[in-house]
C-alpha positions as CSV (number, residue, x, y, z in Angstrom):
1,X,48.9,31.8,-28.7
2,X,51.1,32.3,-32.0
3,X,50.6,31.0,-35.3
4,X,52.9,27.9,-34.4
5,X,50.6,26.9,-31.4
6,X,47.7,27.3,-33.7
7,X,49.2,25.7,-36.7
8,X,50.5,22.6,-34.1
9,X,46.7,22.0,-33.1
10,X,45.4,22.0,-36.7
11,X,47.9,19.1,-37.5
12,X,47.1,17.3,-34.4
13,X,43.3,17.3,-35.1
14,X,44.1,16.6,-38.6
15,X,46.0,13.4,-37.5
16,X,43.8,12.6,-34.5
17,X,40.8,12.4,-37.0
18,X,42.7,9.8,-38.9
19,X,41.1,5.8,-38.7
20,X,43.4,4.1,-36.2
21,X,47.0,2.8,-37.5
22,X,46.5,5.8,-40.2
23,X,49.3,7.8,-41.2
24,X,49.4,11.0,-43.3
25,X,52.3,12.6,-45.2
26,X,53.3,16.2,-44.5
27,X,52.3,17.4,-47.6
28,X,48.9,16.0,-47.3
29,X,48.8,18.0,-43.8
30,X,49.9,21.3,-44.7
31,X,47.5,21.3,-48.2
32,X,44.7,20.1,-46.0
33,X,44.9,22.5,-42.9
34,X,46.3,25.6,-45.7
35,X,49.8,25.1,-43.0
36,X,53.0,26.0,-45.1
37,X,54.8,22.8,-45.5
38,X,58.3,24.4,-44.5
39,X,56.7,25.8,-40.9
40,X,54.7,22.3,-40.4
41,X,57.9,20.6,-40.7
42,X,58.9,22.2,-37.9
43,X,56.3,21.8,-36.2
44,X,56.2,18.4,-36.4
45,X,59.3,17.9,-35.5
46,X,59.2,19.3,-32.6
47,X,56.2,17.1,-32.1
48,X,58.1,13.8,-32.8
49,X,61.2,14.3,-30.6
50,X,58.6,15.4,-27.7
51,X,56.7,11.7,-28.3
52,X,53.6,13.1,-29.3
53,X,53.7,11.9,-32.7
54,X,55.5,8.9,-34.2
55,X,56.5,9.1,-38.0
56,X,57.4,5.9,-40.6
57,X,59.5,6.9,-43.4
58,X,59.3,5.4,-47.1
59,X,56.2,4.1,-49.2
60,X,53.0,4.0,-46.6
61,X,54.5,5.8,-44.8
62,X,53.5,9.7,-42.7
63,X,52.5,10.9,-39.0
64,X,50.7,9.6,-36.9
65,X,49.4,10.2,-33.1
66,X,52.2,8.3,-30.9
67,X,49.3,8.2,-27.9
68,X,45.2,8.7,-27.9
69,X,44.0,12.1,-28.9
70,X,42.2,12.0,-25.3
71,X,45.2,11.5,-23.6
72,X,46.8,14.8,-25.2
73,X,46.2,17.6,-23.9
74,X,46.0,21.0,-25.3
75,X,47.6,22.9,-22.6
76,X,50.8,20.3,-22.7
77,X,50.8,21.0,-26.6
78,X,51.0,24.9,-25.9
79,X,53.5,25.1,-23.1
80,X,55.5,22.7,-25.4
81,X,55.3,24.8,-28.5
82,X,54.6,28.6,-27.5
83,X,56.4,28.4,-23.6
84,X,54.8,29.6,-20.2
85,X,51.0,30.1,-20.1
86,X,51.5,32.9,-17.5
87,X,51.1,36.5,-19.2
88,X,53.8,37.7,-17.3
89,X,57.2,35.8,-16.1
90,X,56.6,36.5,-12.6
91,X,53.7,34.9,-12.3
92,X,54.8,32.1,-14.3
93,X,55.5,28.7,-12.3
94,X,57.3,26.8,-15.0
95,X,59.4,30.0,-16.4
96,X,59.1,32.4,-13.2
97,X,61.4,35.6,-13.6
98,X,61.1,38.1,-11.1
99,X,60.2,41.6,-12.2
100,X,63.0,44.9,-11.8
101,X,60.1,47.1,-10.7
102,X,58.7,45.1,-8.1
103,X,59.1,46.2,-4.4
104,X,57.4,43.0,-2.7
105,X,56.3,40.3,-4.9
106,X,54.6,38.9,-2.4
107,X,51.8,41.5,-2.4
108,X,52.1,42.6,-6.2
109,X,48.6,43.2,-7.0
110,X,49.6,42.8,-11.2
111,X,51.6,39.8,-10.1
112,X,48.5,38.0,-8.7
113,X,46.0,38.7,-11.2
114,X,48.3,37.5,-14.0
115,X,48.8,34.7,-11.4
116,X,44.8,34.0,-11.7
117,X,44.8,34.3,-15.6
118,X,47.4,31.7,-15.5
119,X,45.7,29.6,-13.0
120,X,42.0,29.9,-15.0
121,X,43.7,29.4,-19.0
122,X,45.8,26.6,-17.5
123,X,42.1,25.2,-16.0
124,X,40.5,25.4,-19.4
125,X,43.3,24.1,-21.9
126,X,45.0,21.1,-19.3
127,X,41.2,20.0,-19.3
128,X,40.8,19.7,-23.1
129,X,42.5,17.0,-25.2
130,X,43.3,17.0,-28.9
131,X,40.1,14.7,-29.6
132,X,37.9,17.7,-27.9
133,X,38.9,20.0,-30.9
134,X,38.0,16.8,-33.2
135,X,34.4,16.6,-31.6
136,X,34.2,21.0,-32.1
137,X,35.3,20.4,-35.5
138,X,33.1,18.1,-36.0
139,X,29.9,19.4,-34.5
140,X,30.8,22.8,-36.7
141,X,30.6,20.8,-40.0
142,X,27.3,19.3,-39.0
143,X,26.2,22.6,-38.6
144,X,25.8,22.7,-34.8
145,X,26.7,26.0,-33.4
146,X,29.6,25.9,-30.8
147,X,27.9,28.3,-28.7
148,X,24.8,27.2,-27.9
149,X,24.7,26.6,-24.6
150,X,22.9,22.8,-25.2
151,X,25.7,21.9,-27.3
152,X,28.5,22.7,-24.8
153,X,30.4,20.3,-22.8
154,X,29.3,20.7,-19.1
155,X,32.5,20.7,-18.1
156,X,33.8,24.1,-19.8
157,X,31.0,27.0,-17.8
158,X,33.3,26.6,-13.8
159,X,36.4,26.1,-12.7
160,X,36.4,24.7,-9.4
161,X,37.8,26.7,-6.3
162,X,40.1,23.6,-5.8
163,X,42.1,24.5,-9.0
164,X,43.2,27.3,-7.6
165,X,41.8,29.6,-10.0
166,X,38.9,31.9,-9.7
167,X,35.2,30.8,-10.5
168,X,34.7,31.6,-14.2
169,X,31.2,31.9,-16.1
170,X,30.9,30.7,-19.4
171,X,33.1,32.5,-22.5
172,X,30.2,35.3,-23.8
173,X,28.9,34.4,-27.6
């Protein structure tokens, strides 16, 4: 992920922890998440003209989420900042290039395990929404630590076989 993607999801969990209705300025944003303002503008631009954020200009007005931050998902917010998830273009299926050294693509062994990385990153971030990274911050400030098994979402230790993607344990501490 770059800096962008990174810097996108700390102004969407910024504004997704906002009271309903909310709206925060830019400024306020980029101070709180230590974003430079010039690079958040960007950002969220992009952001707007995509419809995940809305914006009101003048007094009261900011950013604000344009949908629930359950119904945005990371890996939509990645693939629209940072591109492809695939580590490689030919085993990309939004941004597939084939590769100059390739004899058979169809039996690429490099081009099939990038294919499964793909497959099991796209599993882990199309399942997690904005409001996910909310509930992580959250339980971090309370002092609960992330990776203790008790405190994970069950849904993060398998992907299923019918992804697609290869049965993955749980990330090591």
């Amino acid at each position: 992920m770059t800096a962008k993607g990174k810097y996108c999801l700390k102004a969407l969990a910024c504004l997704a922890s906002l009271e309903p209705g909310a709206k925060m300025q830019a400024i306020d944003i980029a101070k709180k998440q230590d974003i430079p303002k010039n690079f958040l503008d960007v950002i969220l631009n992009d952001l707007r003209h995509a419809g995940i954020i809305s914006s009101k200009k003048g007094p009261g007005g900011g950013y604000m989420l344009a949908r629930g931050a359950s119904e945005i998902r990371i890996g939509e917010i990645i693939r629209l900042i940072d591109g492809p998830l695939a580590p490689l273009a030919c085993a990309s299926r939004t941004a597939y290039r084939a590769c100059g050294d390739c004899a058979d693509i169809r039996r690429c062994k490099i081009r099939l395990m990038m294919g499964q990385v793909r497959d099991a990153v796209s599993a882990v971030l199309d399942s997690a929404s904005v409001a996910d990274l909310v509930v992580a911050h959250d339980r971090q400030v309370n002092g609960k630590n992330l990776h203790d098994r008790n405190a994970e979402p069950a849904r993060v230790g398998r992907v299923s076989k019918s992804s697609g993607a290869n049965r993955l344990g749980a990330l090591p501490k």
